[in-house]
N, C-alpha and C positions, 0 to 999 in steps of 0.2 A: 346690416348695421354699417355704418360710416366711420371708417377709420380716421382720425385725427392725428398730426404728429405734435407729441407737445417739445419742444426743443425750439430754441432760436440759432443754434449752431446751420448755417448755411448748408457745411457739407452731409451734414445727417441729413436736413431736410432733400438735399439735390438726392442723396444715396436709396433712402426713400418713396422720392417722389418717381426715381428710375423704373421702379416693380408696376408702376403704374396703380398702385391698388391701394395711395391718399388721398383721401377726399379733403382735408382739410388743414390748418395748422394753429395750435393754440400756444401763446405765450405767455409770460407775467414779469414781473420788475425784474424779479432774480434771474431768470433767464436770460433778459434780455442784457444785464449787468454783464454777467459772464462772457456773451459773446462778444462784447469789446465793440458792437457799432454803435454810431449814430441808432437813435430809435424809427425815424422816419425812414433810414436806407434801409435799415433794415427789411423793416415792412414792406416797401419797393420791393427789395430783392426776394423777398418771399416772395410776394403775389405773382414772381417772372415767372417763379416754379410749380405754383401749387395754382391751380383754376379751383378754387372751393373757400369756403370761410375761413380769416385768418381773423382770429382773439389775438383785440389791443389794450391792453388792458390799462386802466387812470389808474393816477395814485392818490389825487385828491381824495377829501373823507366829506367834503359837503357836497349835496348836490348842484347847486350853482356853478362850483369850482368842475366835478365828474364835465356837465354839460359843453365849460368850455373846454374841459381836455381834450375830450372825446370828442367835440365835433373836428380838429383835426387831424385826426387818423381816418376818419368816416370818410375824408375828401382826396384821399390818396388812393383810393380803388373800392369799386363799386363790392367787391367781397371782405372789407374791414368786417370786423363785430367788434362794436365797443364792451369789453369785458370790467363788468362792473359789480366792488361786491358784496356778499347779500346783507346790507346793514339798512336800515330806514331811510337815512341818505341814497344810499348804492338803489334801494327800491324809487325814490320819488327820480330820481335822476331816469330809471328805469321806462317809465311810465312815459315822461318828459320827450325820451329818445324815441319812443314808439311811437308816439302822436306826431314827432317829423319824421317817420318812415326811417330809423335808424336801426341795425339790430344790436341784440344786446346779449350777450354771456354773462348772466350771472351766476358769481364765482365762491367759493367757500360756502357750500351750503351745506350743511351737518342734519338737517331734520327734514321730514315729508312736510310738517306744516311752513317752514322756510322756505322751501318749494314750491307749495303751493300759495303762497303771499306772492314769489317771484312770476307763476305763473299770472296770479289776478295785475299785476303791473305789468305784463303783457313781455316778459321776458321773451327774446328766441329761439333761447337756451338754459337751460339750469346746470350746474356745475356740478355735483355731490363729489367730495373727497370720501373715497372708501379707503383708502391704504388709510390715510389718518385719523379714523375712525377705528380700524384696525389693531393702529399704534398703542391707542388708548384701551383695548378690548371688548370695543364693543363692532356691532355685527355691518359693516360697511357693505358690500354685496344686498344684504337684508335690506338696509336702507335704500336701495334701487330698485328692488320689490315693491316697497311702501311708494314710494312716488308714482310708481306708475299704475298702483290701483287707484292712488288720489286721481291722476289725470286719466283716467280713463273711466272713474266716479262723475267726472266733473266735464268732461269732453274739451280739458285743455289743450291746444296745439303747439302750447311748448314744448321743446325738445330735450329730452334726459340726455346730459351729456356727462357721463361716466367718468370721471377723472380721478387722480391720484393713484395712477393702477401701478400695480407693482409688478404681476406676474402674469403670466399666462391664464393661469387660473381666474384671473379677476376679468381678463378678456373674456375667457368661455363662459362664465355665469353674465354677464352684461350681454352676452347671445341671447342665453336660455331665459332672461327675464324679458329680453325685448328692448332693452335701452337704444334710444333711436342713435347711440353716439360714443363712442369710447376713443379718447383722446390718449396717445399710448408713448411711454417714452422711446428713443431710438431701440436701445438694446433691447426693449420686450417685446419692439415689434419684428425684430430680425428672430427673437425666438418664435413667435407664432409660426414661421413659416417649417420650423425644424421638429420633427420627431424621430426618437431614433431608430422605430421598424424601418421606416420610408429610407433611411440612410444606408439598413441593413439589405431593406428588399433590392434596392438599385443595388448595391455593392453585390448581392448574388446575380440578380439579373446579367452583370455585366462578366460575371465570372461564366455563369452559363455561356455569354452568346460568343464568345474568346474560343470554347472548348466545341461549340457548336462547328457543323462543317459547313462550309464557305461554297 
């Protein structure tokens, strides 16, 4: 599975991108608000750091309006994805972007059948928020199960791109389902790498090899 960092923060993404093991980076307005640049520098300054897809995402709500936003992010580096979302607009815009060879993240998707609409408009990505499905009580992980028997019902080569993850936990079941994508905030991805045997076992390993003779 391909890890994504979702953050506009430069130095999470440099801190990140250091372990060598991002493949991607995904944004949104609020993100991109926080980090206090320019939108266009910004995206530059990503693409210095990260070789893999970076989600740009419009804020227009029509398609006509998506098309012009997004076609300039698209001409700033060959790995943009114009991040678009899943509303009838955000689909026809979708459709529109694929026919000139553009790719596309579509974003806030809540259902398998939303999915698969995004899928038939030739998405290159689909977006599921599970944590916000979560929030509300209903079954967000499940929900990435459902997509990917649709698309694999259906032989779609859109990509599930797992989002709104909260924990660890949401990492390892987007494994175990298969999701081609999990987009992970900074602090969950600095936990993936931690558990605390591995902390225990080095901490005795190292006790041992002190007491060992030399």
């Amino acid at each position: 599975m391909k890890i994504f960092i979702d953050s506009a923060e430069i130095t999470e993404i440099q801190k990140a991108a250091d372990t060598g093991l991002v493949d991607g980076v995904t944004t949104n307005p609020s993100l991109v608000a926080k980090s206090g640049m320019k939108f266009e520098d910004l995206l530059i300054r990503i693409c210095e750091i990260v070789d893999g897809p970076i989600s740009a995402e419009v804020t227009a709500l029509d398609a006509p309006g998506m098309i012009e936003e997004g076609l300039k992010p698209s001409k700033i580096h060959k790995n943009i994805i114009i991040k678009v979302p899943l509303t009838t607009e955000g689909l026809k815009a979708t459709k529109i972007f694929t026919q000139r060879g553009i790719k596309t993240n579509v974003t806030l998707c809540f259902s398998a059948v939303q999915a698969m609409l995004a899928a038939k408009a030739g998405a290159t990505y689909v977006s599921p928020f599970v944590g916000r499905l979560d929030d509300i009580g209903q079954n967000g992980m499940g929900l990435i199960q459902e997509i990917a028997q649709v698309y694999k019902n259906y032989g779609f080569t859109t990509q599930i791109l797992t989002a709104s993850v909260r924990n660890v936990e949401h990492v390892q079941k987007a494994i175990a389902i298969g999701s081609h994508v999990a987009t992970i905030p900074y602090a969950v991805f600095t936990q993936l790498i931690h558990h605390p045997l591995t902390d225990k076992g080095l901490e005795k390993f190292l006790q041992d090899w002190k007491g060992a003779k030399k």
